[in-house]
Residue frames as a rotation matrix with the C-alpha (Angstrom) as fourth column:
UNK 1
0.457 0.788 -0.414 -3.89
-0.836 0.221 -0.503 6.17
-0.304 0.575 0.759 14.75
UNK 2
0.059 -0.519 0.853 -3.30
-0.377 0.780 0.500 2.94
-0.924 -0.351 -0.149 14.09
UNK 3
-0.655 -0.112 -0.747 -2.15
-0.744 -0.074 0.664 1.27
-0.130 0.991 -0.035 10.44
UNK 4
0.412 0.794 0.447 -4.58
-0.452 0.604 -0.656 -0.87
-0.791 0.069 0.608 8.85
UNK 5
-0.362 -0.630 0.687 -4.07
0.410 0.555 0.724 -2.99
-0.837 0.544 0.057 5.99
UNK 6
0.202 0.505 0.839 -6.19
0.977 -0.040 -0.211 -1.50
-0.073 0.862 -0.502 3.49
UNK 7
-0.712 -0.495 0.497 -5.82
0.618 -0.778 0.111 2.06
0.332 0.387 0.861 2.34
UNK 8
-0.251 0.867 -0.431 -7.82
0.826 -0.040 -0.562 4.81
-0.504 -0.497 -0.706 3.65
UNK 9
-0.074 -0.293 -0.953 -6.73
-0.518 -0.806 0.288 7.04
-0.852 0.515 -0.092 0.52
UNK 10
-0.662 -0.286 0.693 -6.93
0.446 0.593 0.671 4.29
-0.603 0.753 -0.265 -2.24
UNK 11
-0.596 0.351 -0.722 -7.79
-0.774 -0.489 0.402 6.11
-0.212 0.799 0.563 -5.75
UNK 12
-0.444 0.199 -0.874 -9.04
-0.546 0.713 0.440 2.57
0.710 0.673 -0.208 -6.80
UNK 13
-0.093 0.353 0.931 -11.70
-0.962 0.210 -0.176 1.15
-0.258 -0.912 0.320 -4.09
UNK 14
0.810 0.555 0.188 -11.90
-0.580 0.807 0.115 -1.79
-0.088 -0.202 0.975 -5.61
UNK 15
-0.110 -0.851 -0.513 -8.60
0.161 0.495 -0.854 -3.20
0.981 -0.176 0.082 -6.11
UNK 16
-0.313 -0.432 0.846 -8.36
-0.798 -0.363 -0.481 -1.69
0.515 -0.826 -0.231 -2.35
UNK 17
0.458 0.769 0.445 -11.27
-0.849 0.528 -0.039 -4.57
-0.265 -0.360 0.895 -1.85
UNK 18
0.792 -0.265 -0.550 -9.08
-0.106 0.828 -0.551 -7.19
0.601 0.494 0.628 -4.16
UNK 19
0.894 -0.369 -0.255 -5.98
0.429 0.540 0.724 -6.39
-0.130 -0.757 0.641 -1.66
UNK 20
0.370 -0.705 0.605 -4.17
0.852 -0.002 -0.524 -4.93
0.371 0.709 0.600 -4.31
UNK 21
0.063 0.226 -0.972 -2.06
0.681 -0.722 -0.123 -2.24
-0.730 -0.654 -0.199 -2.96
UNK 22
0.990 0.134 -0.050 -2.19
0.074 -0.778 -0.624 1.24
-0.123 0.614 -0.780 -5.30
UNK 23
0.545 -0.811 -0.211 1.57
-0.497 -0.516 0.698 2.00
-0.675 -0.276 -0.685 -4.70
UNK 24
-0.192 -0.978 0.080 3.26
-0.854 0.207 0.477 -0.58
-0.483 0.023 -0.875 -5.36
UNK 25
0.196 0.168 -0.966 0.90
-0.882 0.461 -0.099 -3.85
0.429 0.871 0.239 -6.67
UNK 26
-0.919 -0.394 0.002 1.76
-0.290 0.672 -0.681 -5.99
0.267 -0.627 -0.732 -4.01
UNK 27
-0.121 0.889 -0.441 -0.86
0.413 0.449 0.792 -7.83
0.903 -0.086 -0.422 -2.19
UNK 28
0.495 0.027 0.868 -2.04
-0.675 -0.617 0.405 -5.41
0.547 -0.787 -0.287 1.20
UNK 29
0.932 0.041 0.360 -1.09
-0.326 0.530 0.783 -8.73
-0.159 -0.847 0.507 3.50
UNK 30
0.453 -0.863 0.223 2.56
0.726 0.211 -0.655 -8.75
0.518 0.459 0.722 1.61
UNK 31
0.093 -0.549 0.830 3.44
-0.474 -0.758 -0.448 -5.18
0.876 -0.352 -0.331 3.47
UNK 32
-0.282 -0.150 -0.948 4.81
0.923 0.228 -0.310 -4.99
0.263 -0.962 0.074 6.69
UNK 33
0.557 0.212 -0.803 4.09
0.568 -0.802 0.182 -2.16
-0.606 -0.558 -0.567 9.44
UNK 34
-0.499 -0.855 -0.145 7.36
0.325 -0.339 0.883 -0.02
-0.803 0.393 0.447 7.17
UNK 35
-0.893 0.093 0.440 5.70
0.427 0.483 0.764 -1.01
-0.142 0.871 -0.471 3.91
UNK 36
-0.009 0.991 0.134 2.17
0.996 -0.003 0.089 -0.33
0.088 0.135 -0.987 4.36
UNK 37
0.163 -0.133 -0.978 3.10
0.821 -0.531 0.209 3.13
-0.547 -0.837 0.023 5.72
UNK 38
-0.668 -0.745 0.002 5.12
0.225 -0.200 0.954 4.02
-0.710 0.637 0.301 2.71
UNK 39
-0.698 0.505 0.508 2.57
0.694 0.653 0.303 2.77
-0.179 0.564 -0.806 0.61
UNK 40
0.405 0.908 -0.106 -0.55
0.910 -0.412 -0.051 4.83
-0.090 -0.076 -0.993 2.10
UNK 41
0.090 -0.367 -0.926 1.76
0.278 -0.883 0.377 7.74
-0.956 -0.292 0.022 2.45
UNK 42
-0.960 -0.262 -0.101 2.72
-0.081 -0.085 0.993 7.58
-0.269 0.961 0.061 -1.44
UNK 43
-0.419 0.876 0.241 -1.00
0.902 0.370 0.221 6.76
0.105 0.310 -0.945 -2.02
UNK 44
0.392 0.421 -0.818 -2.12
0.780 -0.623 0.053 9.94
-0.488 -0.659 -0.572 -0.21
UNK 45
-0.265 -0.788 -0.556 0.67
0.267 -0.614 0.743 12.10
-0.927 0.049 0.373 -2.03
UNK 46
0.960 0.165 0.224 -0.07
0.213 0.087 -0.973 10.52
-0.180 0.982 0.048 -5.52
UNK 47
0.231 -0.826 -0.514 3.71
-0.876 -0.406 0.260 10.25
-0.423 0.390 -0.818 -5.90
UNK 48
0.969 -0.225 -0.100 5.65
0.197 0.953 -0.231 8.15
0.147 0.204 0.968 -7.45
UNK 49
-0.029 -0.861 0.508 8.57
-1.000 0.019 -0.024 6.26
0.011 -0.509 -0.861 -5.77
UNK 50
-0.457 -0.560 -0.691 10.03
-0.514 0.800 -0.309 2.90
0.726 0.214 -0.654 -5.42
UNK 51
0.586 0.784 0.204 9.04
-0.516 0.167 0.840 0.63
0.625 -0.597 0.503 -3.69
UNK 52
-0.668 -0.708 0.227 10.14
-0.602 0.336 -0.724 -0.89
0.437 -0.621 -0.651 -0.04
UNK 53
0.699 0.708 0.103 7.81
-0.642 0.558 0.525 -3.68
0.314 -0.433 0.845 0.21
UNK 54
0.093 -0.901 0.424 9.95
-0.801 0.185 0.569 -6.52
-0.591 -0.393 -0.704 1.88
UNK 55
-0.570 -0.528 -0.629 12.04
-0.817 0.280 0.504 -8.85
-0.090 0.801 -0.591 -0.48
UNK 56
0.220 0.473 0.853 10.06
-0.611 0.749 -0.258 -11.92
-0.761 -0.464 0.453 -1.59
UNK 57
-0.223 -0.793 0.566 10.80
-0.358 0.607 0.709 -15.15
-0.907 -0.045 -0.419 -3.44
């Protein structure tokens, strides 16, 4: 199955529409392949954990 950028688990559909991701608050097009993974996985769980979105300026 391929990753997508949006969430197919997002609690919030419409932030999921604004981009926003649930995890972490980043913008979806800020993750990488790593990132997004994390993300939906921690989305799906409903944990909370840090985040490993990659480092930005």
């Amino acid at each position: 199955m391929p990753i997508t950028e949006t969430p197919a688990t997002a609690t919030d559909r419409n932030a999921a529409v604004e981009g926003t991701c649930q995890a972490c608050a980043h913008p979806w097009e800020s993750h990488d392949v790593i990132s997004t993974r994390y993300c939906q996985a921690t989305i799906a769980g409903a944990l909370t954990r840090g985040c490993v979105c990659p480092a930005r300026d």
